[in-house]
C-alpha positions as CSV (number, residue, x, y, z in Angstrom):
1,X,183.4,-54.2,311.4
2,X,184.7,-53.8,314.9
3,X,186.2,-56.9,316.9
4,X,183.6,-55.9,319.5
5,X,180.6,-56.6,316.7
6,X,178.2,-59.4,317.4
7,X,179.4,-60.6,313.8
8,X,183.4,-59.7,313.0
9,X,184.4,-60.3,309.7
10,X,187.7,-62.3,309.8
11,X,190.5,-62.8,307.5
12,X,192.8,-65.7,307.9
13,X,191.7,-65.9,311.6
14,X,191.9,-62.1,312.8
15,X,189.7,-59.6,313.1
16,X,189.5,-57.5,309.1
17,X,191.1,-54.5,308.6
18,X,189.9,-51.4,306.4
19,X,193.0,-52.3,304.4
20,X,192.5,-56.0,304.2
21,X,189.0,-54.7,303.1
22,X,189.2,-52.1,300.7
23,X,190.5,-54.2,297.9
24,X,187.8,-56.4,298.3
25,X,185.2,-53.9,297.0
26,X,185.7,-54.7,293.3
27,X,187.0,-58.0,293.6
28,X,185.4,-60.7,291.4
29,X,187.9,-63.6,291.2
30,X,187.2,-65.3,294.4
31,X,184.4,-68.1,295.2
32,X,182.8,-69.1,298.6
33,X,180.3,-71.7,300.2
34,X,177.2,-70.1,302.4
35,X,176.2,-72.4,305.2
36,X,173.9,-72.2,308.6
37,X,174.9,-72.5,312.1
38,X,173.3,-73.7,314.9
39,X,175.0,-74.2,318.2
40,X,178.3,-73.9,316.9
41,X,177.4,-76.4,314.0
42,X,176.7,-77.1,310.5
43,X,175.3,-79.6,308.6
44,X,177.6,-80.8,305.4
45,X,180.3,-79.9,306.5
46,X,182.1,-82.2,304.3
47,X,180.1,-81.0,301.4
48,X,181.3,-77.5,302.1
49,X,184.8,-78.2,302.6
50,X,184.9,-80.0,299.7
51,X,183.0,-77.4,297.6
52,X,186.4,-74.6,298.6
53,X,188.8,-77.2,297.7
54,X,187.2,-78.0,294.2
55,X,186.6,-74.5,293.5
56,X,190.0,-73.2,294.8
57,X,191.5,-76.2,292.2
58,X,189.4,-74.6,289.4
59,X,190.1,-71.3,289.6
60,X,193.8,-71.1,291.2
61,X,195.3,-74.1,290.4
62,X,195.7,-74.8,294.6
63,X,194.2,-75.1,298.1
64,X,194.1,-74.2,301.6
65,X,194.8,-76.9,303.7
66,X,191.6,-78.0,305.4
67,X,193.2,-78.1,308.9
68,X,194.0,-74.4,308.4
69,X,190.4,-73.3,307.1
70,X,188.5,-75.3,309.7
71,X,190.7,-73.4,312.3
72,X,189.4,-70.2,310.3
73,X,185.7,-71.1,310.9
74,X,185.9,-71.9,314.5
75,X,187.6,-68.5,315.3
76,X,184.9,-67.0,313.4
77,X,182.3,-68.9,315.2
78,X,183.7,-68.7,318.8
79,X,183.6,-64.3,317.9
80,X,179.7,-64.7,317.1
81,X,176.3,-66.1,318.8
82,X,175.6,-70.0,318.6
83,X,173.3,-69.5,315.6
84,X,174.0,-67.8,313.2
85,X,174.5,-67.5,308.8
86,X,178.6,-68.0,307.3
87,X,180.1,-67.3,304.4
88,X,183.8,-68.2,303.8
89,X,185.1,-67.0,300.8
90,X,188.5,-67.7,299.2
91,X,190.8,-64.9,297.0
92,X,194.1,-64.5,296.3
93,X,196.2,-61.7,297.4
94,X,197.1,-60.8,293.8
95,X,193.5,-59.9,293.0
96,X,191.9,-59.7,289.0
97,X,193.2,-58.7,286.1
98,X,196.4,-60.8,286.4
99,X,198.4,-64.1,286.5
100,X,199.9,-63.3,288.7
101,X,200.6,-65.9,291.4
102,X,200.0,-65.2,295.5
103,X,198.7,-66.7,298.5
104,X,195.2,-68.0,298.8
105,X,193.4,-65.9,302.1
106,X,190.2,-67.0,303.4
107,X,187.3,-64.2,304.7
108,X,185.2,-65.4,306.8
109,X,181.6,-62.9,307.1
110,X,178.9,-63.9,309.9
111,X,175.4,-62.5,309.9
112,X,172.1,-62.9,311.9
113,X,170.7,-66.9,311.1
114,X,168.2,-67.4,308.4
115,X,165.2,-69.9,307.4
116,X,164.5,-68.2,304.3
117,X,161.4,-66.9,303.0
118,X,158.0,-69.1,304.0
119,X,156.6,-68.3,299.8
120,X,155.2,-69.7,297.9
121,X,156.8,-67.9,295.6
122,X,156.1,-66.9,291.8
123,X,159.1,-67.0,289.6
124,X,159.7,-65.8,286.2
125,X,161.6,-67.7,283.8
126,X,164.7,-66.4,281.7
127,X,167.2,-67.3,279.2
128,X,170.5,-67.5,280.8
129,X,173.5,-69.8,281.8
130,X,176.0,-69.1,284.2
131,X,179.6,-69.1,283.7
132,X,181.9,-71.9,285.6
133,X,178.2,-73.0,287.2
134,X,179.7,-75.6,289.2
135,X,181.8,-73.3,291.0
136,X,180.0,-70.9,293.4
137,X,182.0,-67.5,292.3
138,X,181.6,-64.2,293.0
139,X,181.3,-62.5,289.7
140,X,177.0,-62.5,289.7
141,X,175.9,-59.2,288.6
142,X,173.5,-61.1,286.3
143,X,171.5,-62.9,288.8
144,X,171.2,-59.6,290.9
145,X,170.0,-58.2,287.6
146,X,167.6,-60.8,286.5
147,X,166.4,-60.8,290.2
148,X,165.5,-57.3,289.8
149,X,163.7,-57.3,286.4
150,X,161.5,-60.4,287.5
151,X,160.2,-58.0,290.9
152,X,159.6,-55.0,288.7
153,X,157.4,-57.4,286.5
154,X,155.3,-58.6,289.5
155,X,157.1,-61.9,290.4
156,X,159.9,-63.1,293.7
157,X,162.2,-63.8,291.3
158,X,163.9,-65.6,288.8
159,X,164.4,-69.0,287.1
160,X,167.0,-70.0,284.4
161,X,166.1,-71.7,280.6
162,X,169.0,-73.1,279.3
163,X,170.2,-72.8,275.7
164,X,168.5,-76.3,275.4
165,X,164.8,-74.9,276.8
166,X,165.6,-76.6,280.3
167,X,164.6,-75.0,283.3
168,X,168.2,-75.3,285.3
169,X,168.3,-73.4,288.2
170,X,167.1,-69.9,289.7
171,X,169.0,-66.8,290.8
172,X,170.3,-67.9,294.3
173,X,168.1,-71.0,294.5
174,X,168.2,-75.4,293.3
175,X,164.8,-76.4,291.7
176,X,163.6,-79.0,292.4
177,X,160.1,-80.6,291.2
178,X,157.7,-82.8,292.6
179,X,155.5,-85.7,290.0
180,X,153.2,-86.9,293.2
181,X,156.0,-90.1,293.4
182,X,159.6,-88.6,292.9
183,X,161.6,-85.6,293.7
184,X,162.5,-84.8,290.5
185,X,166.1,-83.1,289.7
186,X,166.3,-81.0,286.7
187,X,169.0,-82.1,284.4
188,X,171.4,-79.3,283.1
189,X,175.0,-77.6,284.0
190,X,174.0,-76.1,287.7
191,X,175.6,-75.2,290.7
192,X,174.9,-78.7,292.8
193,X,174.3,-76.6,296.1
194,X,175.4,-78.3,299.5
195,X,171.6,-78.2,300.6
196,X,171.3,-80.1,297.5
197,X,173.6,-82.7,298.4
198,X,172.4,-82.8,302.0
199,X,168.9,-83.5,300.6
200,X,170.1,-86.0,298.0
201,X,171.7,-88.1,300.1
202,X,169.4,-87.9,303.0
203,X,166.3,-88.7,300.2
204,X,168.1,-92.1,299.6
205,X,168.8,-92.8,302.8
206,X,165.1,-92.5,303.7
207,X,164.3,-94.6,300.8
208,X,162.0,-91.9,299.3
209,X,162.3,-92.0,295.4
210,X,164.3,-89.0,293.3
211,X,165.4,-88.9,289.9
212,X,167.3,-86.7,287.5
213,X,165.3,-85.6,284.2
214,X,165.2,-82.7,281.5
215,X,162.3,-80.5,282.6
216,X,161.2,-77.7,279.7
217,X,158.2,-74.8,281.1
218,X,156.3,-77.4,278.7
219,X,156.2,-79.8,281.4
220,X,155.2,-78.2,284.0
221,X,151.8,-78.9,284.0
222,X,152.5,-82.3,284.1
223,X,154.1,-82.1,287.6
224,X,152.9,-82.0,291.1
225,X,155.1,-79.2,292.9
226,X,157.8,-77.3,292.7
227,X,160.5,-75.7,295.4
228,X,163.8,-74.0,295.6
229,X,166.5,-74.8,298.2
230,X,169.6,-73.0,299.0
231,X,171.9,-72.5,302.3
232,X,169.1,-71.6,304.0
233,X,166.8,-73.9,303.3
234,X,165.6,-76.8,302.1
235,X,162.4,-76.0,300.9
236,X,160.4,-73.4,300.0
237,X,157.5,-73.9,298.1
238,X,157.0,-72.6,294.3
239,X,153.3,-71.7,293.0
240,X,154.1,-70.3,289.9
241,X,156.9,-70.6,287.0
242,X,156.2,-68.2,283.9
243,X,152.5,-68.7,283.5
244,X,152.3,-72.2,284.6
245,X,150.1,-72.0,288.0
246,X,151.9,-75.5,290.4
247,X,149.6,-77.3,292.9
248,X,150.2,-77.0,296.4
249,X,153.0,-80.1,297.4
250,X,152.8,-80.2,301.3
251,X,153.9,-84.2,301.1
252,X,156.7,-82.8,298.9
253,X,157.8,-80.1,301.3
254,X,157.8,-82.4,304.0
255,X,160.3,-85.1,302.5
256,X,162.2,-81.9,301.9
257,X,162.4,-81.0,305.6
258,X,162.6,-83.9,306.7
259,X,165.6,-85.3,304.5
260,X,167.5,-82.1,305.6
261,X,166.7,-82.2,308.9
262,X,168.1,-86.2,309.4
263,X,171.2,-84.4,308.2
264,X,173.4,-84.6,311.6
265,X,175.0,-81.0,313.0
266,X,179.1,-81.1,312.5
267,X,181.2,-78.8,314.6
268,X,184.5,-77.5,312.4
């Protein structure tokens, strides 16, 4: 993409190059963090810095400095409009299909900003488990995949049973669940997404009650709402999972929001 674009993609500060690019295409040993910006800020910042160091730990064995990849971000932000949807995402030089050891480079891709669909949304429920789930990676085909099979069968999209029958979390989405007191967390191995921990932290801060439980598509009835959450946002409401029609949760949605929203806007 040109410098001149509304929304450069940037490697290690400057403007990509079809070379830097190109190698790219079939990468899938790199991970990345997705965040929102508006006016030139983003809220958990320190969740999403965190999330590249723990990740580049896990799957290189090192870092960037954080000086160096917050000076990334604000070049990228200071090429684009004050709002607008980041992804940073860190590789190595040396690409796949090796051991062998070279510098960590950070892309940097900006697109128009996002709230997310309004739903509610119907979502069909599937056996699978990610691999590394704590560590937001690029190697997904599956969730595309699984995505795709739910639409052609007359849902939005997908949500995940563990081995164990627990409903974990969906393609590109947190769960989270409603019992007309709680926010409920479902308890399994998931990617803990920054919204996530935005929410979380904001919940308790509000004093509004949450709690982390096993939750099977036999307990769904049982509960009073559903949602998923992801980078874009904190709540959109769920109406169906499987079979298992969920009321409508508008005091739900609103903690949501609102716990998200108390979330103060960070500058890099």
């Amino acid at each position: 993409m040109s410098a001149d674009s509304p929304h450069p993609v940037h490697v290690n500060g400057r403007t990509a190059t079809v070379g830097d690019l190109a190698p790219l295409a079939f990468a899938g040993h790199a991970h990345f963090t997705a965040m929102q910006v508006r006016d030139g800020r983003v809220r958990g910042l320190d969740l999403h810095l965190e999330r590249l160091r723990s990740a580049s730990v896990e799957l290189f064995g090192r870092t960037l400095p954080e000086d160096e990849v917050r000076a990334h971000l604000r070049t990228a932000l200071r090429a684009g409009p004050a709002d607008l949807s980041l992804t940073a995402t860190v590789y190595s030089a040396a690409g796949e299909f090796t051991a062998a050891d070279a510098d960590l480079a950070l892309l940097v891709r900006t697109g128009p900003p996002s709230s997310g669909p309004g739903g509610p949304l119907a979502l069909a429920t599937t056996e699978h488990e990610r691999f590394l789930p704590h560590v937001k990676h690029v190697g997904e085909v599956a969730k595309t995949h699984l995505l795709r099979q739910a639409v052609a069968a007359g849902f939005d999209d997908a949500a995940f049973l563990d081995r164990h029958g627990r409903l974990s979390e969906a393609t590109i989405w947190n769960l989270a669940f409603w019992d007309g007191a709680s926010v409920v967390w479902p308890e399994g191995r998931i990617l803990t997404g920054t919204t996530l921990g935005i929410v979380r932290r904001q919940l308790a801060a509000l004093g509004i009650d949450q709690r982390v439980a096993a939750v099977s598509a036999g307990d769904l009835p049982a509960l009073a709402g559903a949602a998923v959450m992801n980078s874009w946002t904190p709540g959109v409401p769920v109406h169906r999972i499987g079979t298992t029609e969920l009321p409508d949760a508008p005091r739900f949605l609103e903690a949501l929001h609102r716990a998200y929203e108390a979330e103060p806007l960070t500058a890099p």
